[in-house]
KEGUBA-833529 format. One record per residue (C-alpha): chain; y, x, z. Coordinates in steps of 0.5 Angstrom, whole numbers, plus 500, padded with zeros to 3 digits. Each point is the difference from the previous one (the first is absolute). Layout:
// KEGUBA-833529
 markol  yy  xx  zz
      A   Y   X   Z
...
This chain:
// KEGUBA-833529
 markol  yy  xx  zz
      A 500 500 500
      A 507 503 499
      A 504 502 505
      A 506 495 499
      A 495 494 501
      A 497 503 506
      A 506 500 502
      A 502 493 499
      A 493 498 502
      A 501 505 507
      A 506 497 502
      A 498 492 499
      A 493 502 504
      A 505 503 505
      A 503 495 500
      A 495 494 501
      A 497 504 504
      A 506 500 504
      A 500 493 500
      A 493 499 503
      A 501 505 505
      A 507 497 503
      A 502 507 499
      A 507 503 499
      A 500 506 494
      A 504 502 496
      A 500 500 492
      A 498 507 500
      A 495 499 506
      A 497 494 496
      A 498 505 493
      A 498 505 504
      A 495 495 504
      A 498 497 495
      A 498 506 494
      A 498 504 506
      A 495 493 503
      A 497 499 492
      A 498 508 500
      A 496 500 507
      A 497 493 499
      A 498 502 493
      A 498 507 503
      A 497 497 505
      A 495 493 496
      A 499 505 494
      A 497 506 502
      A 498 499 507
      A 498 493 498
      A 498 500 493
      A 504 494 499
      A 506 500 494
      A 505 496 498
      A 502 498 494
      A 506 504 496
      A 505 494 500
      A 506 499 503
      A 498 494 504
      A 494 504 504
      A 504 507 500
      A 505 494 505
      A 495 497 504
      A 497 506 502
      A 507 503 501
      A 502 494 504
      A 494 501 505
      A 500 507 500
      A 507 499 502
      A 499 495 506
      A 495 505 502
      A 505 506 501
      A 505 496 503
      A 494 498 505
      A 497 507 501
      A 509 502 501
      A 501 495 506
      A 494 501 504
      A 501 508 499
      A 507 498 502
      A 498 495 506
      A 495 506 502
      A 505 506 501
């Protein structure tokens, strides 16, 4: 996928994401999260699971938005914890 598009498709996840978790980000927080959640969860359910999504815009979003939700999970129980 190119990069302007992963970036567009970045920021909304962040953004959906954001929503979901009733957090409070910035743009640039929000396409951080939500490049860096599609990259691990595809790390995570390719490789590790043996399970692939689909190269369309749609499935590269979902796993975004999850990868997201799980970031911003994992930063506030490390936040929580320290």
């Amino acid at each position: 996928m190119g990069w302007l598009i992963t970036i567009i498709l970045g920021g909304l996840a962040g953004w959906i994401a954001e929503k979901i978790m009733k957090a409070n980000h910035g743009l640039l927080t929000n396409i951080i999260l939500g490049i860096v959640g599609a990259f691990v969860l595809n790390l995570i359910l390719g490789p590790v699971l043996g399970l692939y999504t689909a190269e369309t815009w749609i499935a590269y979003l979902i796993v975004a938005i999850i990868g997201a939700c799980g970031l911003i999970a994992i930063w506030r129980a490390v936040k929580g914890h320290a």
